[in-house]
N, CA and C atoms as an extended XYZ file, in Angstrom:
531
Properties=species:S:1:pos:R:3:atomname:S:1:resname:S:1:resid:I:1 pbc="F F F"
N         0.842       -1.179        0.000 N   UNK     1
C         0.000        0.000        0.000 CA  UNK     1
C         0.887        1.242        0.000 C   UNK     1
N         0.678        2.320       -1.105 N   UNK     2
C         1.405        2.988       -0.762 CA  UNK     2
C         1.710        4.517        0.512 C   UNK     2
N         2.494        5.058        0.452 N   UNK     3
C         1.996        5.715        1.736 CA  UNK     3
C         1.600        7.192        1.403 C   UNK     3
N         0.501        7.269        2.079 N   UNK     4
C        -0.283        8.686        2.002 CA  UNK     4
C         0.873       10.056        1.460 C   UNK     4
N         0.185       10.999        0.505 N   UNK     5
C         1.117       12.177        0.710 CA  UNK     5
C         1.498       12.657        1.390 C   UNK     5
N         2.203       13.982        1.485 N   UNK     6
C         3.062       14.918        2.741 CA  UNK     6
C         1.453       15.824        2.362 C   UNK     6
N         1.309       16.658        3.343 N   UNK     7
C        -0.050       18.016        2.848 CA  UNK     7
C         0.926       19.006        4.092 C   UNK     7
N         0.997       19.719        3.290 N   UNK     8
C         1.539       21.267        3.619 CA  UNK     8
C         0.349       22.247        3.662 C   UNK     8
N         0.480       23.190        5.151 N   UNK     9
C        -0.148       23.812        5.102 CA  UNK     9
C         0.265       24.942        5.915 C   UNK     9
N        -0.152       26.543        5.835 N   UNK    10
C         0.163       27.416        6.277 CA  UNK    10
C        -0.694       27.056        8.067 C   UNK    10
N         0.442       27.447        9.519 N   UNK    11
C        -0.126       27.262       10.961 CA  UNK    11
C        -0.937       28.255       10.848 C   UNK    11
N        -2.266       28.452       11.627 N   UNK    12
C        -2.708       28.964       12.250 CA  UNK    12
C        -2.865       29.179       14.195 C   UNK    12
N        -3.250       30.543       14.125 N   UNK    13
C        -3.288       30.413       15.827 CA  UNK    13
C        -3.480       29.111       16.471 C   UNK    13
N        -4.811       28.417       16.193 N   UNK    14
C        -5.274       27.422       17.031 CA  UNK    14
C        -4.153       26.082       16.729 C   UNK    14
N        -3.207       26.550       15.754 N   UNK    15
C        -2.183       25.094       15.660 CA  UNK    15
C        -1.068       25.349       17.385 C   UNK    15
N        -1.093       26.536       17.764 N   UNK    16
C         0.158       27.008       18.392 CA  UNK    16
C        -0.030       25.491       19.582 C   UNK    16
N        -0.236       25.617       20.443 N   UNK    17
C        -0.205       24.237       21.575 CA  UNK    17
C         0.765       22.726       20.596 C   UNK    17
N        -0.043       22.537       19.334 N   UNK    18
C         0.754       21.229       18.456 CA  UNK    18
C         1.741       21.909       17.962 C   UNK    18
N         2.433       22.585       17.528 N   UNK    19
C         3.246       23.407       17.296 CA  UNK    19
C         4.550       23.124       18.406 C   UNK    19
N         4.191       23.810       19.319 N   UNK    20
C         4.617       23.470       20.297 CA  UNK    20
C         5.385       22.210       20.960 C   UNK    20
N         4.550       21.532       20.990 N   UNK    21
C         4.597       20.013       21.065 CA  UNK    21
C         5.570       19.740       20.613 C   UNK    21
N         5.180       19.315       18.935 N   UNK    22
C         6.169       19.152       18.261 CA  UNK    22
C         7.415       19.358       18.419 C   UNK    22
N         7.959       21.063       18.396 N   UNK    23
C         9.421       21.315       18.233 CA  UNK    23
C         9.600       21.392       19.463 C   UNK    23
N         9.124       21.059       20.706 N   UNK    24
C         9.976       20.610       21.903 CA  UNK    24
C        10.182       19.021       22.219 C   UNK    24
N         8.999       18.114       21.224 N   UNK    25
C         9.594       16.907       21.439 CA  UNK    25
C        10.537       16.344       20.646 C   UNK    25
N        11.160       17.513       19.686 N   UNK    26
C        12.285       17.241       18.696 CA  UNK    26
C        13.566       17.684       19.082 C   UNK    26
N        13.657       19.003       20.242 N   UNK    27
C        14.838       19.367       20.793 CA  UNK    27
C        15.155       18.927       21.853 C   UNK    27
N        14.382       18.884       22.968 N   UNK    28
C        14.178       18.966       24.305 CA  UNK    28
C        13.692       18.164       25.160 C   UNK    28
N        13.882       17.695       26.442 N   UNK    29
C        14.143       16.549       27.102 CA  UNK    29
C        14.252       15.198       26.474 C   UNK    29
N        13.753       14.179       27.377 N   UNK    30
C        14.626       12.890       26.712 CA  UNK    30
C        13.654       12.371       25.835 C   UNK    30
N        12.647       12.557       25.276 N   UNK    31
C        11.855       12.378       24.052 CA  UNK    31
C        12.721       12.980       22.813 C   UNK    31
N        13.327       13.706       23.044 N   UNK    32
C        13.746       14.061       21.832 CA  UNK    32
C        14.802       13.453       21.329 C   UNK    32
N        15.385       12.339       22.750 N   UNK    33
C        16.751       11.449       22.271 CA  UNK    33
C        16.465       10.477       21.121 C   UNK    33
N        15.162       10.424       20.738 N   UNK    34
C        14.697        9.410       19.703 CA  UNK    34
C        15.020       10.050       18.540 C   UNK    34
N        15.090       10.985       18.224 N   UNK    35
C        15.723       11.673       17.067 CA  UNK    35
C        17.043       11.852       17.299 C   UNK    35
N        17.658       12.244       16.065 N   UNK    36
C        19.021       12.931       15.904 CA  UNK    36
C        19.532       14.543       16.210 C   UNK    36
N        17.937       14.616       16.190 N   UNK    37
C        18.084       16.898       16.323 CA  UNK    37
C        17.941       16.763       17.754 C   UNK    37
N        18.086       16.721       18.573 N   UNK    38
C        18.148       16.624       20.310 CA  UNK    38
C        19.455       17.955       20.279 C   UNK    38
N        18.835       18.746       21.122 N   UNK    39
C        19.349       20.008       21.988 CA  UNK    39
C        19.511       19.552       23.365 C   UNK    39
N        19.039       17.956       23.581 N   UNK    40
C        18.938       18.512       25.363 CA  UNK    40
C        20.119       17.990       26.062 C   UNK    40
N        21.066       17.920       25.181 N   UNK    41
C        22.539       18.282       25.790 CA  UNK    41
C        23.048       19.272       25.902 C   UNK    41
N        22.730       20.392       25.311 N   UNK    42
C        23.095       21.514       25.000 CA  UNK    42
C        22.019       22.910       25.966 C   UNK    42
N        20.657       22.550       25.491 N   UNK    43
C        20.087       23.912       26.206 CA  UNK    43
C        18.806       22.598       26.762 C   UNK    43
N        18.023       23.337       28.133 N   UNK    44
C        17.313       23.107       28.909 CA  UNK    44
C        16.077       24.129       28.640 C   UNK    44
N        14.935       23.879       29.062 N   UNK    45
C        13.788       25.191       29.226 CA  UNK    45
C        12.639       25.042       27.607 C   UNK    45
N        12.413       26.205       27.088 N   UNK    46
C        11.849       26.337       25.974 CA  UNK    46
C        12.367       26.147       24.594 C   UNK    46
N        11.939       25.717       23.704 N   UNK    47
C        12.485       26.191       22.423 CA  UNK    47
C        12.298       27.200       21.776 C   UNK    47
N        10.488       27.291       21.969 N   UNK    48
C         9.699       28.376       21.515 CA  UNK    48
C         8.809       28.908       22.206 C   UNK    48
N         8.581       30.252       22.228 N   UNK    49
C         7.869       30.702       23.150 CA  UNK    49
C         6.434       31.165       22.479 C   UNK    49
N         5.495       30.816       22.950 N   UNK    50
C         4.220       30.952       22.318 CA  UNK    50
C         3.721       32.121       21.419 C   UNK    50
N         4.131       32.946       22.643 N   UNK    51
C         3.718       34.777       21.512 CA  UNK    51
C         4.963       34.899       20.446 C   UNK    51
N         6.374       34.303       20.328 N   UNK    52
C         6.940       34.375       19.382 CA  UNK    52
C         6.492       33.479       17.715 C   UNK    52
N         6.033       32.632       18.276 N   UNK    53
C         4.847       31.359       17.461 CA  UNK    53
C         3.767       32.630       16.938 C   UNK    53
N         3.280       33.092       18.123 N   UNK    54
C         1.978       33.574       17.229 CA  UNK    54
C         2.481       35.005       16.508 C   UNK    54
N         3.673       36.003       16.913 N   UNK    55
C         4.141       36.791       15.912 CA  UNK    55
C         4.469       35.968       14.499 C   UNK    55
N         5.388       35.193       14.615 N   UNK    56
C         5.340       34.540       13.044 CA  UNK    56
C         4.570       34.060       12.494 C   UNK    56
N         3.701       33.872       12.608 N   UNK    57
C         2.274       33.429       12.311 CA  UNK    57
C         1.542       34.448       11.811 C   UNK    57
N         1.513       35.688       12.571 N   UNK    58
C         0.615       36.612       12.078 CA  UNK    58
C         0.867       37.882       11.265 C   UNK    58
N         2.534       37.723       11.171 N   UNK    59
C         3.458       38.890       10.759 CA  UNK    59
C         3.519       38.822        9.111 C   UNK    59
N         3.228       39.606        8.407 N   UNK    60
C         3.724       39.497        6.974 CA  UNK    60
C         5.065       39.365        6.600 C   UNK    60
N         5.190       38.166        4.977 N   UNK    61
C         6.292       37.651        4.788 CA  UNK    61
C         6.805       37.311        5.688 C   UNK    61
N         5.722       36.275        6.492 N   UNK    62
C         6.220       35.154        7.681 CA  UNK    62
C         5.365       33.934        7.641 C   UNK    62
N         5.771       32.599        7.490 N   UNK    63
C         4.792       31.936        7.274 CA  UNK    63
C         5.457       30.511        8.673 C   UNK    63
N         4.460       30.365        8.681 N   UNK    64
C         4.763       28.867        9.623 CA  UNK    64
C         4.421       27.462        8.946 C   UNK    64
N         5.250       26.792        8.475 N   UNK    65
C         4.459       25.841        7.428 CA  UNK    65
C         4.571       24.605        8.287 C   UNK    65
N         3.447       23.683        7.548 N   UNK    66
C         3.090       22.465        8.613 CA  UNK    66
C         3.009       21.335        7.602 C   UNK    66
N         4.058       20.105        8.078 N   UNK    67
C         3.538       19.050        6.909 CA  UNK    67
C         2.685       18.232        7.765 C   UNK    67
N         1.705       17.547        7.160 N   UNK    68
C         0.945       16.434        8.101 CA  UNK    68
C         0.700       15.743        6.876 C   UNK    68
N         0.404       13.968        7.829 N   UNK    69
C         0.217       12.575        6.953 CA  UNK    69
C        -1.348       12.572        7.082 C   UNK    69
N        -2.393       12.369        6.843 N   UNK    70
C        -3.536       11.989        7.517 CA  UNK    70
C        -4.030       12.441        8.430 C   UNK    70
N        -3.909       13.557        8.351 N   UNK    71
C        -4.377       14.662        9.616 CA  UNK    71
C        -3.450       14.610       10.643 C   UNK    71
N        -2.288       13.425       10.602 N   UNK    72
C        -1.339       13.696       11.955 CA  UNK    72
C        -0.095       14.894       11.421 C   UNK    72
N        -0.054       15.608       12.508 N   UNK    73
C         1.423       16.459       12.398 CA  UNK    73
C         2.588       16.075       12.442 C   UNK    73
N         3.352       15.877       11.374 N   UNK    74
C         4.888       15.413       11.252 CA  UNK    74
C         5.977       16.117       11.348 C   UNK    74
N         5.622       17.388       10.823 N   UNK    75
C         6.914       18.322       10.728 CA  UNK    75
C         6.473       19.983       10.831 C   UNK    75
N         7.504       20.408       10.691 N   UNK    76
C         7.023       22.332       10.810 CA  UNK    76
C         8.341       22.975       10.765 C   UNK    76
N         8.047       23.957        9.999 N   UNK    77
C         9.287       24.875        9.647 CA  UNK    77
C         8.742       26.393        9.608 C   UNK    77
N         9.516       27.109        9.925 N   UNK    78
C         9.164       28.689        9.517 CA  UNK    78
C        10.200       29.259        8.930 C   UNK    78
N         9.698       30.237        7.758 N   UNK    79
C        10.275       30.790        6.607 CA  UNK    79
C         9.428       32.591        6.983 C   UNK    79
N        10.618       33.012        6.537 N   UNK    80
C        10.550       34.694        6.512 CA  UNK    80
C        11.202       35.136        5.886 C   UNK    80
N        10.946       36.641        5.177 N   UNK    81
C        11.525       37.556        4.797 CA  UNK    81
C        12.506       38.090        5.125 C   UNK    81
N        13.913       38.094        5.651 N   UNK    82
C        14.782       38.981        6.431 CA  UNK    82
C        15.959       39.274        5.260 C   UNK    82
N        16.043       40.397        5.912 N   UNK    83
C        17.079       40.951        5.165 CA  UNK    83
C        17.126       40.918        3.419 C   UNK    83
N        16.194       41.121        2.618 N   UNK    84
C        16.228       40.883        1.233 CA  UNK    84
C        16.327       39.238        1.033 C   UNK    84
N        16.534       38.430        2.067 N   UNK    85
C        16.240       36.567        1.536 CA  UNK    85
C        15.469       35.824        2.208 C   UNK    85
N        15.314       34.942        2.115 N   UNK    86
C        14.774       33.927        2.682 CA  UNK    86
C        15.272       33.255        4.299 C   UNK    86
N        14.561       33.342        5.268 N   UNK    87
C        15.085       32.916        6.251 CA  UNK    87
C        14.295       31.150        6.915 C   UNK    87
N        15.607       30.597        7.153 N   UNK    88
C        14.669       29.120        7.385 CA  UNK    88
C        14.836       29.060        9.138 C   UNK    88
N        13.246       28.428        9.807 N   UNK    89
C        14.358       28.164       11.253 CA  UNK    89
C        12.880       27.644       11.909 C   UNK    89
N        12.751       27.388       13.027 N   UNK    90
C        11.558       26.527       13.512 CA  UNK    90
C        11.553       25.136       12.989 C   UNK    90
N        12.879       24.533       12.717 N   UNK    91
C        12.622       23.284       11.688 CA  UNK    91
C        12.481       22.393       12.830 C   UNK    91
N        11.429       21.647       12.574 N   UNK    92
C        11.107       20.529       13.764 CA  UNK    92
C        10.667       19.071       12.415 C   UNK    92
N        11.105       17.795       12.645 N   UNK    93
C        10.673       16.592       12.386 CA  UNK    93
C         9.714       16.071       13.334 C   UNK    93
N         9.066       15.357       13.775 N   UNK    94
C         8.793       14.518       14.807 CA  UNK    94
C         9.868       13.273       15.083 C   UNK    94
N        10.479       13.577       16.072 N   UNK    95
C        11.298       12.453       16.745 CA  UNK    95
C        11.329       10.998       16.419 C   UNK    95
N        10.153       10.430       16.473 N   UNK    96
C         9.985        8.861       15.717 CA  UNK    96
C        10.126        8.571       14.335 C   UNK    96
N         9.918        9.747       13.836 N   UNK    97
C         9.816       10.092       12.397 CA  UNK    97
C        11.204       10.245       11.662 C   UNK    97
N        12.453       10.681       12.423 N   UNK    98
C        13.340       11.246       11.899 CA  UNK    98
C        13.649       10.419       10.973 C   UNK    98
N        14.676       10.904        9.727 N   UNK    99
C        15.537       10.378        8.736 CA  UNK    99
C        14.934        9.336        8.144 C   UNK    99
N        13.316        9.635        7.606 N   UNK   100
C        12.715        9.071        6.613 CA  UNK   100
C        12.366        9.680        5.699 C   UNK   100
N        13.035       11.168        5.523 N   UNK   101
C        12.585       11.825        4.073 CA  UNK   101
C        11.955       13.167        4.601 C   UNK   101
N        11.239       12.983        5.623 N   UNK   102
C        10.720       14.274        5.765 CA  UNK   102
C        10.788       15.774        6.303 C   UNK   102
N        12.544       15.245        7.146 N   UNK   103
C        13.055       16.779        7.399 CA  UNK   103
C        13.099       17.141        5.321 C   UNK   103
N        13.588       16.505        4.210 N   UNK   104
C        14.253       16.967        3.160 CA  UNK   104
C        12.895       17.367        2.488 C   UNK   104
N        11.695       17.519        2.726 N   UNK   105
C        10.598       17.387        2.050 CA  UNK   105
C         9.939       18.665        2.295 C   UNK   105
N        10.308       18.931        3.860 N   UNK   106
C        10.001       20.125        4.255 CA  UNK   106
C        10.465       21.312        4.453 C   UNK   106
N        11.851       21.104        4.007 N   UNK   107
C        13.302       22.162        3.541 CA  UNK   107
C        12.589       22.197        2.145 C   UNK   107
N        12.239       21.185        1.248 N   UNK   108
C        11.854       22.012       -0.241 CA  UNK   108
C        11.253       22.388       -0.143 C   UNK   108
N        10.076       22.334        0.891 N   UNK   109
C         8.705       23.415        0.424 CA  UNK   109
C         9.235       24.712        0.959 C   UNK   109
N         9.828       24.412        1.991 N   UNK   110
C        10.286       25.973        1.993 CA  UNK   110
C        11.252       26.689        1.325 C   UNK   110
N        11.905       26.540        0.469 N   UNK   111
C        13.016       26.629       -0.257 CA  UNK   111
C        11.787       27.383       -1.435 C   UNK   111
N        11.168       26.203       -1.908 N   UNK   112
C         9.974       26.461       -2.963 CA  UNK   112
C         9.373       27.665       -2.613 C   UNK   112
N         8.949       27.937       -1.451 N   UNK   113
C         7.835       29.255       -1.245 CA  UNK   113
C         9.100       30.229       -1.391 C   UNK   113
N         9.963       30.205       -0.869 N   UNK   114
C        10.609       31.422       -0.894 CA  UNK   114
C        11.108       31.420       -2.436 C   UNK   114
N        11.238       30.642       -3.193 N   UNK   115
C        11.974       30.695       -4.226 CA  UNK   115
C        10.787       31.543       -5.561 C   UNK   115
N        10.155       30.751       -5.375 N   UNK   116
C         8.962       30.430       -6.583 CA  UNK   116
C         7.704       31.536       -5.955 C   UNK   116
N         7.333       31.808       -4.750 N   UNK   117
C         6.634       32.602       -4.322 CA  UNK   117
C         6.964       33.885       -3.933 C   UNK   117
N         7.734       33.804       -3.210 N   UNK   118
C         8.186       34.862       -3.086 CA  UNK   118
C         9.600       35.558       -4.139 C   UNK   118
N        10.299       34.995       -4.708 N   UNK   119
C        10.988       34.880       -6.062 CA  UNK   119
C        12.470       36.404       -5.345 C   UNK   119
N        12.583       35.108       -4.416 N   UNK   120
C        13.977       35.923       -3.546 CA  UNK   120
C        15.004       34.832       -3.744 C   UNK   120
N        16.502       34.837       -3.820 N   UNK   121
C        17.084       33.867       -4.513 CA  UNK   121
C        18.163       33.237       -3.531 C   UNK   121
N        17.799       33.397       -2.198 N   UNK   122
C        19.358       33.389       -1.228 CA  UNK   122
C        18.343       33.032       -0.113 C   UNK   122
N        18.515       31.931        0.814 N   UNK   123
C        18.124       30.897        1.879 CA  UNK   123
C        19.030       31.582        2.431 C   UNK   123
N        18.841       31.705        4.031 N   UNK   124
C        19.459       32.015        5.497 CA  UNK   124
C        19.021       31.353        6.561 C   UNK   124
N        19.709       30.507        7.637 N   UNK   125
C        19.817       30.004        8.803 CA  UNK   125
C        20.476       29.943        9.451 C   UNK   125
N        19.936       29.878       10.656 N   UNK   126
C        21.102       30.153       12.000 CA  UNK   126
C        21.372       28.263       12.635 C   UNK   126
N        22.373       27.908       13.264 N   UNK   127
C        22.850       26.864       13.808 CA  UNK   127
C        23.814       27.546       14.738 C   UNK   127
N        22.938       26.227       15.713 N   UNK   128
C        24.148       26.196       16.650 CA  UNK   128
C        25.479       25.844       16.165 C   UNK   128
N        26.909       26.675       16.706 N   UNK   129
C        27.742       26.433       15.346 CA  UNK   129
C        28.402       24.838       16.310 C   UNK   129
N        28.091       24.146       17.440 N   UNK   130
C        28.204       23.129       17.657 CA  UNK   130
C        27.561       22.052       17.078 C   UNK   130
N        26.896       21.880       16.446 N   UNK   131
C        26.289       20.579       15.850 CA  UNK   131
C        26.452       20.492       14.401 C   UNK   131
N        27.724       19.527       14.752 N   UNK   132
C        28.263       19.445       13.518 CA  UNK   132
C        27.425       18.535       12.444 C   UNK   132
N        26.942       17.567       13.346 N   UNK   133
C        25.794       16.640       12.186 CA  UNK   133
C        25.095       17.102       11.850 C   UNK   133
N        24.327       18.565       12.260 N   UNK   134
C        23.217       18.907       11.362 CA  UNK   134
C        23.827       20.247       10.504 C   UNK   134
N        24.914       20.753       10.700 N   UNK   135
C        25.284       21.370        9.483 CA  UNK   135
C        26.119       20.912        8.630 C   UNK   135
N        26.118       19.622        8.634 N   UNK   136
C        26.717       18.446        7.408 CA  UNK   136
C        25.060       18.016        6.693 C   UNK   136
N        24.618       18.181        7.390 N   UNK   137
C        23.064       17.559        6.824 CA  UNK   137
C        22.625       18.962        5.947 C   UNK   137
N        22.617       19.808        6.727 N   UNK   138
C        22.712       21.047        5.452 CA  UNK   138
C        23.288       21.312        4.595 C   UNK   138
N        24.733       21.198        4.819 N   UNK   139
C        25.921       20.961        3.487 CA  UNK   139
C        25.507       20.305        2.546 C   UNK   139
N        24.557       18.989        2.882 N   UNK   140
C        24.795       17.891        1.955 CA  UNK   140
C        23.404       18.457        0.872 C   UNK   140
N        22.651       19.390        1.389 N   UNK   141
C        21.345       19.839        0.741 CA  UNK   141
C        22.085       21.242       -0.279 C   UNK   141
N        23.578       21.081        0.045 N   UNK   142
C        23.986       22.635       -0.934 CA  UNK   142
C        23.757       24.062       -0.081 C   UNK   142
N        23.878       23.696        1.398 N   UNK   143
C        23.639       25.175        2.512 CA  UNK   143
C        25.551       24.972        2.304 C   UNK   143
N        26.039       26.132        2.636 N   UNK   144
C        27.416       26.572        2.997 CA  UNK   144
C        27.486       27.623        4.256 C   UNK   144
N        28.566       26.982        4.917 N   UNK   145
C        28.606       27.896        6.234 CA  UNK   145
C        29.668       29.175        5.957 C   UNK   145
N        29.255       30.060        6.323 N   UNK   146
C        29.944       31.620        6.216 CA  UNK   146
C        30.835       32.431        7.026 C   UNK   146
N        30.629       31.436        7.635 N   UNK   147
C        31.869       31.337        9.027 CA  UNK   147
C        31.170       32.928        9.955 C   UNK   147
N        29.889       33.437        9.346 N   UNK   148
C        29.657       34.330       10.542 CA  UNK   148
C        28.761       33.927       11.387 C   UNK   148
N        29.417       34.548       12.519 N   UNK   149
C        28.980       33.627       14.111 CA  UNK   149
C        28.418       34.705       14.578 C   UNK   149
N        27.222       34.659       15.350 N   UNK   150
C        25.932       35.576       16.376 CA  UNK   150
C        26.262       34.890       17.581 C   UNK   150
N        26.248       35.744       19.047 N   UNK   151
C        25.750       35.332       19.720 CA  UNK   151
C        24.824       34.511       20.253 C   UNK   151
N        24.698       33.407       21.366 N   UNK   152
C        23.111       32.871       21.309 CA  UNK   152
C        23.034       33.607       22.423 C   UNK   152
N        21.767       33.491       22.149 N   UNK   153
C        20.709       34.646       23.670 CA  UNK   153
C        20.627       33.784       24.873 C   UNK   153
N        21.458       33.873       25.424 N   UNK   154
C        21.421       33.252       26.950 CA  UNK   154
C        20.920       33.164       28.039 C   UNK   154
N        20.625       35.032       27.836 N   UNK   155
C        20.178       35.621       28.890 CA  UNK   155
C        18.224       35.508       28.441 C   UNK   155
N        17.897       34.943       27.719 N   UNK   156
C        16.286       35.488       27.140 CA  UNK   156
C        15.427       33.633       27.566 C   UNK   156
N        15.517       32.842       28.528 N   UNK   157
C        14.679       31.679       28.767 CA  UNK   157
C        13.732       31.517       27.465 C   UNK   157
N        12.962       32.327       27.075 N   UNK   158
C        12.042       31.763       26.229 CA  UNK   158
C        12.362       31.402       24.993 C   UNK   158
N        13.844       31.043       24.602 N   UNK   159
C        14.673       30.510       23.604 CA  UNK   159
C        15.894       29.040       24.445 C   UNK   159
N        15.690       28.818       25.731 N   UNK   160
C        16.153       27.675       26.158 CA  UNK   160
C        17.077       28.290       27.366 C   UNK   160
N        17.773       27.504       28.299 N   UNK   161
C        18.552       27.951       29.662 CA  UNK   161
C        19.736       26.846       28.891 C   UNK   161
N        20.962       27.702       28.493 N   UNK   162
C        22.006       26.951       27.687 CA  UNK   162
C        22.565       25.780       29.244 C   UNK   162
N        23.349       24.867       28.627 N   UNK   163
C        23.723       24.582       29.735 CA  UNK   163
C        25.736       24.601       29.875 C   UNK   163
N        25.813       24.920       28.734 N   UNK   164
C        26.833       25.412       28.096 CA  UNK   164
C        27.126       26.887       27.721 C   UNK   164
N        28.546       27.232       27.872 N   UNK   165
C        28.935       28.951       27.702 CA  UNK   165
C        29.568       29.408       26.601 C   UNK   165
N        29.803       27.922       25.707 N   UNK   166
C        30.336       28.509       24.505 CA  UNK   166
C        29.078       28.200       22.894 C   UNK   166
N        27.756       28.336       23.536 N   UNK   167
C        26.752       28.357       22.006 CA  UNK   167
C        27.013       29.362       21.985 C   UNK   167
N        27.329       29.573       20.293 N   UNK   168
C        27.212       30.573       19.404 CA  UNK   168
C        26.402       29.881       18.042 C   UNK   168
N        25.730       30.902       17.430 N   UNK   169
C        24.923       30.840       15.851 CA  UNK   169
C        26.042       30.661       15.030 C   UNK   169
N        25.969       30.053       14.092 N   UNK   170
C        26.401       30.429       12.781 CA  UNK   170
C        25.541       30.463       11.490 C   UNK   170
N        25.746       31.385       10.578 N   UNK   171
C        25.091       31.764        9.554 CA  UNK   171
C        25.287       30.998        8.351 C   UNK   171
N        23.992       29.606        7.980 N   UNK   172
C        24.956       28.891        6.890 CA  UNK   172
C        23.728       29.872        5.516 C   UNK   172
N        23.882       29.123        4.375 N   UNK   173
C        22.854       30.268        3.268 CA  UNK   173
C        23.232       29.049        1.892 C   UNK   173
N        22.528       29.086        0.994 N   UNK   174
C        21.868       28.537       -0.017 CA  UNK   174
C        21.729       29.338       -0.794 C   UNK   174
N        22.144       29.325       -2.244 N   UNK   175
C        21.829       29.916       -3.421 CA  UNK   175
C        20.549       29.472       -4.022 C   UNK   175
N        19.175       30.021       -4.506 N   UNK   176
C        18.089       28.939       -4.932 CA  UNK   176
C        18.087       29.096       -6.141 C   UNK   176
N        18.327       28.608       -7.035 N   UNK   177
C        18.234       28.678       -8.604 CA  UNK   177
C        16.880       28.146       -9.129 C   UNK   177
């Protein structure tokens, strides 16, 4: 039998609680050790903070995109406007789910909206510049790292309580042809 499509769809308010869910059972405590994207060696607390969910959500040239199988929620990413390109970040899989196709499914749709919809030609994301497996997993999609490094917000809980003093961002970016 084969298996149901991906269905993409723009979040709304009433998604925020599954939303939620989601990208904290993909970073954060030991549910998230079932995946490969696990933060909870790294930061403790929130990933996302609700009113930051519902600003991107409600902000123009901000979209929150949602893949689901059959009405279940699998994945979620948010894409924005910044700086003249495309910005990727909110990327959550579901944990049980990982490394069956659908983190790469949900990087194209967003790649696609920004590319084809919005018809801006340059992808931007931030990484922790410690996790080296997931900015090899970006490499391998054609992201390149730029070697510029941001601060992470340490001091702001409603982005995580580091448990570590040396996270810093790094800025990787994508050409979209």
């Amino acid at each position: 039998m084969p298996t149901p499509p991906l269905v993409f769809r723009d979040a709304t308010i009433a998604d925020i609680p599954a939303v939620i869910a989601l990208v904290t059972s993909a970073y954060r405590g030991d549910a998230s050790r079932a995946g490969w994207t696990t933060e909870a060696d790294l930061l403790d607390g929130n990933r996302i903070d609700p009113g930051v969910l519902q600003g991107d959500i409600e902000r123009a040239s901000s979209r929150v995109l949602l893949a689901s199988r059959e009405g279940a929620l699998l994945g979620c990413a948010h894409v924005a406007i910044e700086e003249g390109a495309g910005y990727f970040g909110m990327f959550a899989v579901d944990p049980q789910r990982q490394a069956s196709g659908l983190g790469k499914a949900i990087l194209a749709e967003a790649e696609r909206v920004v590319r084809d919809e919005w018809k801006l030609s340059m992808m931007r994301m931030t990484v922790i510049d410690l996790r080296e497996d997931l900015i090899a997993w970006y490499q391998r999609r054609g992201y390149r790292r730029t070697g510029i490094k941001k601060p992470f917000p340490a001091v702001d809980p409603r982005f995580g309580i580091p448990k570590r003093d040396d996270l810093r961002f790094e800025i990787l970016e994508r050409e979209l042809g």
